[in-house]
ROLOTOR-820048 format. One record per residue (C-alpha): chain; x, y, z negated; residue number from 1. Coordinates in nm, 3 decimals, padded with zeros to 5 digits. Layout:
BEGIN
chain = A | X = X | Y = Y | Z = Z | n = NUM
...
//
This chain:
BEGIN
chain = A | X = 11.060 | Y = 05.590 | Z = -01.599 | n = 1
chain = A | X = 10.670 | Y = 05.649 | Z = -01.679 | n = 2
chain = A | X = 10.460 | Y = 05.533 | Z = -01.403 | n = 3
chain = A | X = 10.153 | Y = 05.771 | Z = -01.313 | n = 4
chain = A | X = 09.818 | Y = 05.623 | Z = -01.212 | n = 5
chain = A | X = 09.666 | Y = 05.884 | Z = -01.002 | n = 6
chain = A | X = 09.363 | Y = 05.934 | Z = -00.707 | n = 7
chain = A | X = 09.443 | Y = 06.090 | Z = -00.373 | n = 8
chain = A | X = 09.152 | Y = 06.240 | Z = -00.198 | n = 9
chain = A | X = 09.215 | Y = 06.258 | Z = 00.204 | n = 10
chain = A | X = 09.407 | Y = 05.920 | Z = 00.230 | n = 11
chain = A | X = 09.267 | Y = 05.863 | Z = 00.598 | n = 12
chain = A | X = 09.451 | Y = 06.209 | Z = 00.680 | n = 13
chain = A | X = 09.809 | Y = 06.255 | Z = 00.774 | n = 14
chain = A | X = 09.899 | Y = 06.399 | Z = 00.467 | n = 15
chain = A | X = 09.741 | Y = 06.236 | Z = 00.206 | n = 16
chain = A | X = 09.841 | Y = 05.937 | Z = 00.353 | n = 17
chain = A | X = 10.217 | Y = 06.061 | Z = 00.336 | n = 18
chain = A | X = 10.187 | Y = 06.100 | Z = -00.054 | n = 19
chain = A | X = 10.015 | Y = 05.818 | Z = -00.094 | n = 20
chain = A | X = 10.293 | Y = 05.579 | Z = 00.015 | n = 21
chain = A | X = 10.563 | Y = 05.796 | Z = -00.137 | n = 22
chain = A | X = 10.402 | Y = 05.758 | Z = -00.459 | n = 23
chain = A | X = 10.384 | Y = 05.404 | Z = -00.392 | n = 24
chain = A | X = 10.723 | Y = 05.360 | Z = -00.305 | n = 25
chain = A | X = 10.778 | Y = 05.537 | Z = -00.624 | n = 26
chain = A | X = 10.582 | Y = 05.296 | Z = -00.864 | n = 27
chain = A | X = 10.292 | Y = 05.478 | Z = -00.894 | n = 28
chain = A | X = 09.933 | Y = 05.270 | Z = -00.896 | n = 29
chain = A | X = 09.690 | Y = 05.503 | Z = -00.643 | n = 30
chain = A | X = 09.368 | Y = 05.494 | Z = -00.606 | n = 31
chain = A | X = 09.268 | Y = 05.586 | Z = -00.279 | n = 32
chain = A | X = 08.974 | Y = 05.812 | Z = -00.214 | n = 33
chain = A | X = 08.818 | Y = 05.858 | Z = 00.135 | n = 34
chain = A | X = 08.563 | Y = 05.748 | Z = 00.315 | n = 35
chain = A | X = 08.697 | Y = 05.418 | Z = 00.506 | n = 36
chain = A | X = 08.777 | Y = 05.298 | Z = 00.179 | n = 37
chain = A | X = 08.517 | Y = 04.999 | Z = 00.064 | n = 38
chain = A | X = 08.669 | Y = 05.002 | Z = -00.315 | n = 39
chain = A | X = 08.613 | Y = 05.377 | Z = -00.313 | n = 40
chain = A | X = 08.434 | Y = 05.517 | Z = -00.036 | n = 41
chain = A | X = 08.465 | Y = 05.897 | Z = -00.069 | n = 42
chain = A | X = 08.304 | Y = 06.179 | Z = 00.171 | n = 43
chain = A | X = 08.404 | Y = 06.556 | Z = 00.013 | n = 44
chain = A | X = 08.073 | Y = 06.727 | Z = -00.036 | n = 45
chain = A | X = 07.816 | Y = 06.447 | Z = 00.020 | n = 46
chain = A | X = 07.967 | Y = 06.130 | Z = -00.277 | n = 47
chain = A | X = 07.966 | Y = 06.219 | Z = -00.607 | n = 48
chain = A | X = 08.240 | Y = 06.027 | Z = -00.808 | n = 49
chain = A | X = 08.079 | Y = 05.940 | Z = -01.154 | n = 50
chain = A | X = 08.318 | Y = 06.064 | Z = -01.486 | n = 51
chain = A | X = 08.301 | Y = 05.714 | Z = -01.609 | n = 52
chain = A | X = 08.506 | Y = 05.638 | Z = -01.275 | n = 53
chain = A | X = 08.806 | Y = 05.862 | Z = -01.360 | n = 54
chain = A | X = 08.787 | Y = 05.739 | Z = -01.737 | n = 55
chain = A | X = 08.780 | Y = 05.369 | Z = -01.634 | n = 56
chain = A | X = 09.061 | Y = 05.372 | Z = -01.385 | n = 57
chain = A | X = 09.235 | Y = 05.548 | Z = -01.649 | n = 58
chain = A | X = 09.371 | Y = 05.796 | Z = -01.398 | n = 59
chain = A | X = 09.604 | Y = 06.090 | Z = -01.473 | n = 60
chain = A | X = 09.620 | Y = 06.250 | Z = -01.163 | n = 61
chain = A | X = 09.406 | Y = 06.394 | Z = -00.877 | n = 62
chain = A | X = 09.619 | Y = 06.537 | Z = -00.616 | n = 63
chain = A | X = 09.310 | Y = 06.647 | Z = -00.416 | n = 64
chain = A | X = 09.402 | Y = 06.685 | Z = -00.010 | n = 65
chain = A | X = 09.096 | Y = 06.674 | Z = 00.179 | n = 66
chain = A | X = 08.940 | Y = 06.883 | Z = 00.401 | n = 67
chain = A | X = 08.630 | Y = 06.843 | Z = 00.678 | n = 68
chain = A | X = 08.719 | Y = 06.995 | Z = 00.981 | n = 69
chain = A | X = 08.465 | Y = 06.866 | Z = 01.165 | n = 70
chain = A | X = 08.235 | Y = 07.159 | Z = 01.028 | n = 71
chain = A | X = 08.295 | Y = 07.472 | Z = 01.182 | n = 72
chain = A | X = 08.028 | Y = 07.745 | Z = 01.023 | n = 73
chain = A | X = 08.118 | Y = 07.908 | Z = 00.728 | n = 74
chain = A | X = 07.785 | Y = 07.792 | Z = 00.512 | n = 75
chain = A | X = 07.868 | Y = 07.393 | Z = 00.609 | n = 76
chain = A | X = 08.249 | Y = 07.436 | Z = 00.520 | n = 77
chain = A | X = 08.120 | Y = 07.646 | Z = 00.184 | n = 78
chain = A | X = 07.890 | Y = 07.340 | Z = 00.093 | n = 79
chain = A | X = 08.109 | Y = 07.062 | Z = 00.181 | n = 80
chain = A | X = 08.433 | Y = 07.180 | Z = 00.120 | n = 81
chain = A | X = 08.419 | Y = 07.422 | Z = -00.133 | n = 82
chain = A | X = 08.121 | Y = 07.330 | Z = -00.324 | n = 83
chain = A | X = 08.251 | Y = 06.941 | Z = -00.258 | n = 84
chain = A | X = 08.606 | Y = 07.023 | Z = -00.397 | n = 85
chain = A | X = 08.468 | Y = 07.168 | Z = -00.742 | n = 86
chain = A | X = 08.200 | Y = 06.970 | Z = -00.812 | n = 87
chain = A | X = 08.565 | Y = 06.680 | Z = -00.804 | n = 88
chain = A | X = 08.745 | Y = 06.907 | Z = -00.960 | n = 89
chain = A | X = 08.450 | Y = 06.959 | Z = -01.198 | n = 90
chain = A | X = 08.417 | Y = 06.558 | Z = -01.307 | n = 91
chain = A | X = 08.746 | Y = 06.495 | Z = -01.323 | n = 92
chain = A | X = 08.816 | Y = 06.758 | Z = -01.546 | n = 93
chain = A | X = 08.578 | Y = 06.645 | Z = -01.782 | n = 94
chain = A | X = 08.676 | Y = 06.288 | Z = -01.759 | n = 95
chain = A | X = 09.000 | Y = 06.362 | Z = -01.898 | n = 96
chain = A | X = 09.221 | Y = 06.349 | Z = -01.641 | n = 97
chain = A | X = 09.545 | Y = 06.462 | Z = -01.726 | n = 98
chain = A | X = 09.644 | Y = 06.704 | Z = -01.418 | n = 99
chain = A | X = 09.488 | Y = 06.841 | Z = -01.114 | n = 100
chain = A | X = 09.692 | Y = 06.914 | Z = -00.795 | n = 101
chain = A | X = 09.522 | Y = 07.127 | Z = -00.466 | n = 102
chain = A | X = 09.680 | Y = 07.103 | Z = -00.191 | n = 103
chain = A | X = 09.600 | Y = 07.446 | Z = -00.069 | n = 104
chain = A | X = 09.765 | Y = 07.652 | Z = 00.226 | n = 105
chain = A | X = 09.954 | Y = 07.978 | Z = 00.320 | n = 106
chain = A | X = 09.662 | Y = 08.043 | Z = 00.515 | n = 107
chain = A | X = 09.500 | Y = 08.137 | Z = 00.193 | n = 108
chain = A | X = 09.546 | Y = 08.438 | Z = 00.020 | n = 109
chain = A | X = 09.370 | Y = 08.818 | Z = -00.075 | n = 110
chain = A | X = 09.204 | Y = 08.920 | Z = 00.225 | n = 111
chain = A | X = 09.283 | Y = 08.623 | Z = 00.507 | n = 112
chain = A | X = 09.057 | Y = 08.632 | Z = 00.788 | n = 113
chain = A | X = 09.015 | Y = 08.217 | Z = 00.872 | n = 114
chain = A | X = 08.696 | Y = 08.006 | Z = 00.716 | n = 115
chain = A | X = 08.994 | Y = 07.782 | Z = 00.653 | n = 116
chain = A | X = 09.192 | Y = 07.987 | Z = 00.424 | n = 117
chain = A | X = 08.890 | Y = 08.144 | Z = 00.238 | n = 118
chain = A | X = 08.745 | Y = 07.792 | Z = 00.166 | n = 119
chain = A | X = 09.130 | Y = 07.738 | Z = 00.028 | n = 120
chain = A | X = 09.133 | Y = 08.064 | Z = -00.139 | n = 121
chain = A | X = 08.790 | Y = 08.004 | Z = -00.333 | n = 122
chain = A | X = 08.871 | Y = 07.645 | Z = -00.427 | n = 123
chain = A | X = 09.216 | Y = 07.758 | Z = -00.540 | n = 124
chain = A | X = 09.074 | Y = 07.970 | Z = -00.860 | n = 125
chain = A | X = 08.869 | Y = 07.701 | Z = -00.963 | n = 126
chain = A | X = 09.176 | Y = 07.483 | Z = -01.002 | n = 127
chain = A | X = 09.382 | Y = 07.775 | Z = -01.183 | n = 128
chain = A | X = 09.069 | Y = 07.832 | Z = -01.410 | n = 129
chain = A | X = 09.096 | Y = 07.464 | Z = -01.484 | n = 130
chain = A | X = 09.484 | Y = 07.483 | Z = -01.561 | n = 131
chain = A | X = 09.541 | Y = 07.238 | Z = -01.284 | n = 132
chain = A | X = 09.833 | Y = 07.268 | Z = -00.998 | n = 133
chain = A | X = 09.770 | Y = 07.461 | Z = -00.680 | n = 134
chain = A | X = 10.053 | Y = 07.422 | Z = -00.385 | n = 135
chain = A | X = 10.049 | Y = 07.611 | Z = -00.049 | n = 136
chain = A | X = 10.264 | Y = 07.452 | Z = 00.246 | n = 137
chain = A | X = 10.321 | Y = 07.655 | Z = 00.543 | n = 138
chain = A | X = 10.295 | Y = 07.501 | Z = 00.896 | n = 139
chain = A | X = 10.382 | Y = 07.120 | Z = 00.795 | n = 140
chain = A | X = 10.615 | Y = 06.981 | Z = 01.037 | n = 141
chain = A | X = 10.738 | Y = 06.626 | Z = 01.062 | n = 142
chain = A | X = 10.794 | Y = 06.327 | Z = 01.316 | n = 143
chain = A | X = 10.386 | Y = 06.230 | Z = 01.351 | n = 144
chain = A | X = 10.278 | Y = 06.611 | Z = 01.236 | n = 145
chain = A | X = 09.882 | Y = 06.689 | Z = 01.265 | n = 146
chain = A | X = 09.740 | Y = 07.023 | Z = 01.404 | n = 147
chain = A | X = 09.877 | Y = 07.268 | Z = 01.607 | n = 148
chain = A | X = 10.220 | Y = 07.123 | Z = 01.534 | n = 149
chain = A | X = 10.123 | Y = 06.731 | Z = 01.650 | n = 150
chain = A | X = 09.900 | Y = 06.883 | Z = 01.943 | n = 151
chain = A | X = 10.205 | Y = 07.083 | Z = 02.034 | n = 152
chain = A | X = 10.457 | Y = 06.778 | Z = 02.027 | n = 153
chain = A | X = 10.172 | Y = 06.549 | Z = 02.295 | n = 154
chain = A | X = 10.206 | Y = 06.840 | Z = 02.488 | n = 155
chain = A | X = 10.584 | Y = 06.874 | Z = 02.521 | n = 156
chain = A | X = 10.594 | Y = 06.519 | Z = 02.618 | n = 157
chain = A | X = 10.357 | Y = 06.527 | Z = 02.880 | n = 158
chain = A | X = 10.444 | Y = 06.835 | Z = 03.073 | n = 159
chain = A | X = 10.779 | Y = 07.131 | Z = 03.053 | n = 160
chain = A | X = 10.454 | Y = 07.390 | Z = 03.058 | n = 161
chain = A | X = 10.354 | Y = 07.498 | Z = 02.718 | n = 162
chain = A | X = 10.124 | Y = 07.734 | Z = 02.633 | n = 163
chain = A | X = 10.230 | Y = 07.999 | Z = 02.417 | n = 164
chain = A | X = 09.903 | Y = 08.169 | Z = 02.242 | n = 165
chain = A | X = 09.941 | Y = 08.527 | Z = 02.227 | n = 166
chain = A | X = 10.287 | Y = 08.693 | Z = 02.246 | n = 167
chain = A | X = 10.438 | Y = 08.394 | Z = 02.068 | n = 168
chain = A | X = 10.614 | Y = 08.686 | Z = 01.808 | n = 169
chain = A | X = 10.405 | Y = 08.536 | Z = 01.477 | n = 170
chain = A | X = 10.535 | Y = 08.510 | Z = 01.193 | n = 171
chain = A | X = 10.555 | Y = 08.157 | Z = 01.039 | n = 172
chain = A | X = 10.689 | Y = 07.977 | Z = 00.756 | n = 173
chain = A | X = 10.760 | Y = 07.633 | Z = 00.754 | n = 174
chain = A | X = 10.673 | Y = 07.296 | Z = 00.537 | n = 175
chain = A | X = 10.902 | Y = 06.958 | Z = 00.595 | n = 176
chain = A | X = 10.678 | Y = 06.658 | Z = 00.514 | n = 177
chain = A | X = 10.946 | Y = 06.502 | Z = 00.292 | n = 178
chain = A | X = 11.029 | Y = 06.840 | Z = 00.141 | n = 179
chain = A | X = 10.641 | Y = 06.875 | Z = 00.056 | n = 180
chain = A | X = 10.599 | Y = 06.517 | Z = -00.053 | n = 181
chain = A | X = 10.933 | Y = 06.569 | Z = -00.287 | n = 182
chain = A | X = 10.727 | Y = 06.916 | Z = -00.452 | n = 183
chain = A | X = 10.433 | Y = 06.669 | Z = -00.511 | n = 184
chain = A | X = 10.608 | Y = 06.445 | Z = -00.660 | n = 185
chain = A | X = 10.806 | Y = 06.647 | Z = -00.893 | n = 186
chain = A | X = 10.462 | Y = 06.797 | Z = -01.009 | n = 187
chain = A | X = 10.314 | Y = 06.480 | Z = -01.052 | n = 188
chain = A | X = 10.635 | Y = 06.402 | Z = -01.265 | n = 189
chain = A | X = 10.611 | Y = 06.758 | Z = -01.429 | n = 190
chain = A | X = 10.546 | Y = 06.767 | Z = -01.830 | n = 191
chain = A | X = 10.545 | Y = 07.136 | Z = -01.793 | n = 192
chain = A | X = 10.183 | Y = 07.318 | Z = -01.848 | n = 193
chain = A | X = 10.059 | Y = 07.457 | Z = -01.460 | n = 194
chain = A | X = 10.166 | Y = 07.774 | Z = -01.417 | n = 195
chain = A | X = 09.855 | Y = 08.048 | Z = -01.349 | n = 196
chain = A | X = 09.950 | Y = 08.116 | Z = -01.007 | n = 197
chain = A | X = 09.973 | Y = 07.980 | Z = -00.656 | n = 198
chain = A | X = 10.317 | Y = 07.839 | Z = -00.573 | n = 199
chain = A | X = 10.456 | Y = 07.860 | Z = -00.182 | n = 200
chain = A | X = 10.592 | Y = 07.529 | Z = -00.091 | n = 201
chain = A | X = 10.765 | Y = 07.629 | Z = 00.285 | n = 202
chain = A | X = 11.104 | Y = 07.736 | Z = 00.350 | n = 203
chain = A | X = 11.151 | Y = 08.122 | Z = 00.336 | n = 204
chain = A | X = 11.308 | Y = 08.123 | Z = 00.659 | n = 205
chain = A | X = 11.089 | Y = 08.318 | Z = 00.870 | n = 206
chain = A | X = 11.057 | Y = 08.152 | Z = 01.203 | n = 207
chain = A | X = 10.848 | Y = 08.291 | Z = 01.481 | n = 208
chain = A | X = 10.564 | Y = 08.077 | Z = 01.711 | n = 209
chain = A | X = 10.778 | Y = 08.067 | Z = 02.009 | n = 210
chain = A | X = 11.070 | Y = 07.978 | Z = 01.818 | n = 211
chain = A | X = 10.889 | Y = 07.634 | Z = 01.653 | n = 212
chain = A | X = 10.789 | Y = 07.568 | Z = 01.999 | n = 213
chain = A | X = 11.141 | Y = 07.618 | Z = 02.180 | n = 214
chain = A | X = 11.315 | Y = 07.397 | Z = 01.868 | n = 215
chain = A | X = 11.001 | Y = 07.134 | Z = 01.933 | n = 216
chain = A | X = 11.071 | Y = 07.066 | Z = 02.321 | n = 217
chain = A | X = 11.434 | Y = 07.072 | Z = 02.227 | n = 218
chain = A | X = 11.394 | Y = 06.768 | Z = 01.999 | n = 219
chain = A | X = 11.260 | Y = 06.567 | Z = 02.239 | n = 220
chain = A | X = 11.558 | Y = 06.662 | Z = 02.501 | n = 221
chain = A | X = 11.317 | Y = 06.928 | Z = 02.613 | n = 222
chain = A | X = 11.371 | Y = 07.297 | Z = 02.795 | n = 223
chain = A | X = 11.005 | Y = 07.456 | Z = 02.804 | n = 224
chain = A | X = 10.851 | Y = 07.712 | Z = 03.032 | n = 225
chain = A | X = 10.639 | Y = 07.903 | Z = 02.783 | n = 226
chain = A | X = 10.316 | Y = 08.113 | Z = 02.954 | n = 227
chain = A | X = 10.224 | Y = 08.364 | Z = 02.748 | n = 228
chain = A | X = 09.785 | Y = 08.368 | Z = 02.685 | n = 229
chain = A | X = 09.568 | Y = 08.590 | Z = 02.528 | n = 230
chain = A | X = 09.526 | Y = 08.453 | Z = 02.194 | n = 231
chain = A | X = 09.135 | Y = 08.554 | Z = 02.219 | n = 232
chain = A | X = 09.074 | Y = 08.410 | Z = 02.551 | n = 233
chain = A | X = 09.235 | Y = 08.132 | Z = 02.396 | n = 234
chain = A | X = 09.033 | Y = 08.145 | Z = 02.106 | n = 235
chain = A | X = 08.667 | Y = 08.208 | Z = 02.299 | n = 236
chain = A | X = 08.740 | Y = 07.901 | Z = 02.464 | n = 237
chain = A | X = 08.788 | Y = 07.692 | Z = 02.201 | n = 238
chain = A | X = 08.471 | Y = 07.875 | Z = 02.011 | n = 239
chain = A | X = 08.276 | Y = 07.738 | Z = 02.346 | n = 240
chain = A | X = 08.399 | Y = 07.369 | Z = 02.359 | n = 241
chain = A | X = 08.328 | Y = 07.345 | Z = 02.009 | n = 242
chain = A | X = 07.927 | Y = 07.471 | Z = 02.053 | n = 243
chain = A | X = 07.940 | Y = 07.123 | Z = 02.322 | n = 244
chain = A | X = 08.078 | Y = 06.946 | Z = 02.090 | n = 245
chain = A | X = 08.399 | Y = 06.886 | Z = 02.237 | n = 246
chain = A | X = 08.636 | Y = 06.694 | Z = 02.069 | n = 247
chain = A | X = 08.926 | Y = 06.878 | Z = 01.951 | n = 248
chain = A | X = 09.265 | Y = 06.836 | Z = 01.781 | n = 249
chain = A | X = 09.248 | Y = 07.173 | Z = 01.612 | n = 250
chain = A | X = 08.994 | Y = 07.462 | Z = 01.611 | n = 251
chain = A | X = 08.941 | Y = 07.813 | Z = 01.710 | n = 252
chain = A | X = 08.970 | Y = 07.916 | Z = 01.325 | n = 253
chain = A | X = 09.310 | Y = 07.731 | Z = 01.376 | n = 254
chain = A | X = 09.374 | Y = 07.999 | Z = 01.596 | n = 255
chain = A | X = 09.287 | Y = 08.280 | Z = 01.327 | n = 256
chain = A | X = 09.494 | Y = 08.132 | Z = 01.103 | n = 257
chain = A | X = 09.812 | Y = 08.160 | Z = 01.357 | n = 258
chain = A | X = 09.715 | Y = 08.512 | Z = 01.441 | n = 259
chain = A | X = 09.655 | Y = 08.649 | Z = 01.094 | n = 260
chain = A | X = 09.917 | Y = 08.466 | Z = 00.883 | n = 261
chain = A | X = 09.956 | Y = 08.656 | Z = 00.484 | n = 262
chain = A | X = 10.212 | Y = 08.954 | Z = 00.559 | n = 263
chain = A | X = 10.379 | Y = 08.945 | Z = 00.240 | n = 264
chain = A | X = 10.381 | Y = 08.564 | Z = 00.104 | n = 265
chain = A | X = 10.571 | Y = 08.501 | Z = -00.236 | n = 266
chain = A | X = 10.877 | Y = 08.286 | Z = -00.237 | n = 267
chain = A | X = 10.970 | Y = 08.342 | Z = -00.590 | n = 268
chain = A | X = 10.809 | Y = 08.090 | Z = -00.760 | n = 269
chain = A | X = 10.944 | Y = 07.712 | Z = -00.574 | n = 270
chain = A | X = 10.936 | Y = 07.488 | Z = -00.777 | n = 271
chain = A | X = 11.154 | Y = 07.300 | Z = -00.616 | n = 272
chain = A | X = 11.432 | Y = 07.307 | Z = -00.317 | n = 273
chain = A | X = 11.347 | Y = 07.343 | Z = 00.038 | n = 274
chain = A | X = 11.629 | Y = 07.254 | Z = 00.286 | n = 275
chain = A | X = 11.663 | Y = 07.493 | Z = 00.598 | n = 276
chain = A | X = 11.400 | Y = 07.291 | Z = 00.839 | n = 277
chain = A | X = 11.622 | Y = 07.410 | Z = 01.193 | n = 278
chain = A | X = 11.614 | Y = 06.999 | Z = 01.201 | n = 279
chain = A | X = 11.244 | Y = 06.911 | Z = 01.217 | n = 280
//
């Protein structure tokens, strides 16, 4: 079986970290791209990766992950994260590599509301325009899951009181880690040409906010007394701590993104099999 050489952007994250052991595990050489890394020291929007690097290291396949959350307004996420991502997308494109992945979100699609998905959204037609691979997980969930899912989980353990932002009725779809790693993967290992379209990689099993949060406490043995908050109370808040700085394990645009989720996301294009996630 053909082993793939590829570079992971976002290695220090919880995802790309994820795919880059899978592909590991899988015989793939990786070349790790973030910015704790002294071979490759990587920050999206501020290190520019020379073409001679991608051409050198022979590699195949960018699977591009990361994102800086730490900037909040939309012109700092434009510069570093979307101007960051195709100015990579841009070199390695021209270097030769083989096949470009984006690891993009639900969150982004025709007329979404977060800085989050828009970023995603713009990003995404660069990659299509290149003929690379663009993937959008729902809500990723998992044993050591990031975001509002890993906040969530901390919180269940600590106390039975959870708060449920807004009516706890949204609509969400969702992403098992191994199920997304597996639909990486299988693109990596793809000879097929990238299709020119977004592909969904959740389960089409609608689930609802309250409902994620119920199944959560009841994995760890839990029964949870869920208090309804307004979701922009909740969301002014967060908008204030981050002004002080505050550190935070997800943001108020987090908080968009829950509230305005796409109304009519397409499921008919998996590429490959997503198991029912009522286990998560």
């Amino acid at each position: 079986m053909k082993k793939f050489i590829c570079a992971i952007t976002g290695t220090n994250g919880y995802l790309g970290s994820k795919i880059q052991n899978f592909l590991e595990k899988n015989g793939c050489k990786v070349f790790s791209l973030n910015r704790r890394d002294k071979r490759n020291p990587f920050i999206l929007g501020e290190t520019n990766i020379d073409k001679k690097w991608f051409s050198d290291n022979k590699i195949e396949v960018l699977i591009h992950c990361a994102y800086d959350f730490s900037v909040i307004d939309w012109n700092c996420i434009h510069t570093r994260n979307v101007v960051g991502s195709i100015s990579l997308l841009n070199t390695a494109a021209e270097s030769g590599v083989k096949k470009l992945i984006f690891i993009s979100s639900m969150s982004a699609y025709e007329g979404c509301h977060s800085l989050y998905g828009q970023a995603k959204l713009e990003v995404e037609k660069k990659v299509l325009e290149l003929k690379g691979w663009v993937l959008r997980p729902g809500l990723i969930v998992g044993k050591q899951a990031a975001g509002i899912v890993g906040s969530m989980q901390k919180l269940i353990k600590l106390t039975p009181i959870i708060p449920l932002i807004g009516s706890g009725n949204q609509i969400l779809y969702l992403s098992h880690e191994n199920d997304l790693i597996a639909s990486i993967y299988q693109t990596v290992k793809s000879s097929e040409e990238a299709p020119f379209f977004s592909i969904t990689t959740a389960n089409a099993t609608p689930r609802t906010f309250k409902e994620i949060l119920i199944m959560l406490a009841q994995q760890h043995g839990r029964s949870p007394i869920l208090i309804p908050l307004p979701w922009r109370a909740v969301w002014f808040l967060f908008k204030i701590m981050e002004i002080f700085k505050f550190s935070l394990s997800f943001r108020s645009d987090s908080i968009i993104s829950l509230m305005y989720q796409n109304p009519s996301p397409d499921f008919s294009k998996e590429i490959v099999f997503f198991r029912d996630c009522k286990k998560l």
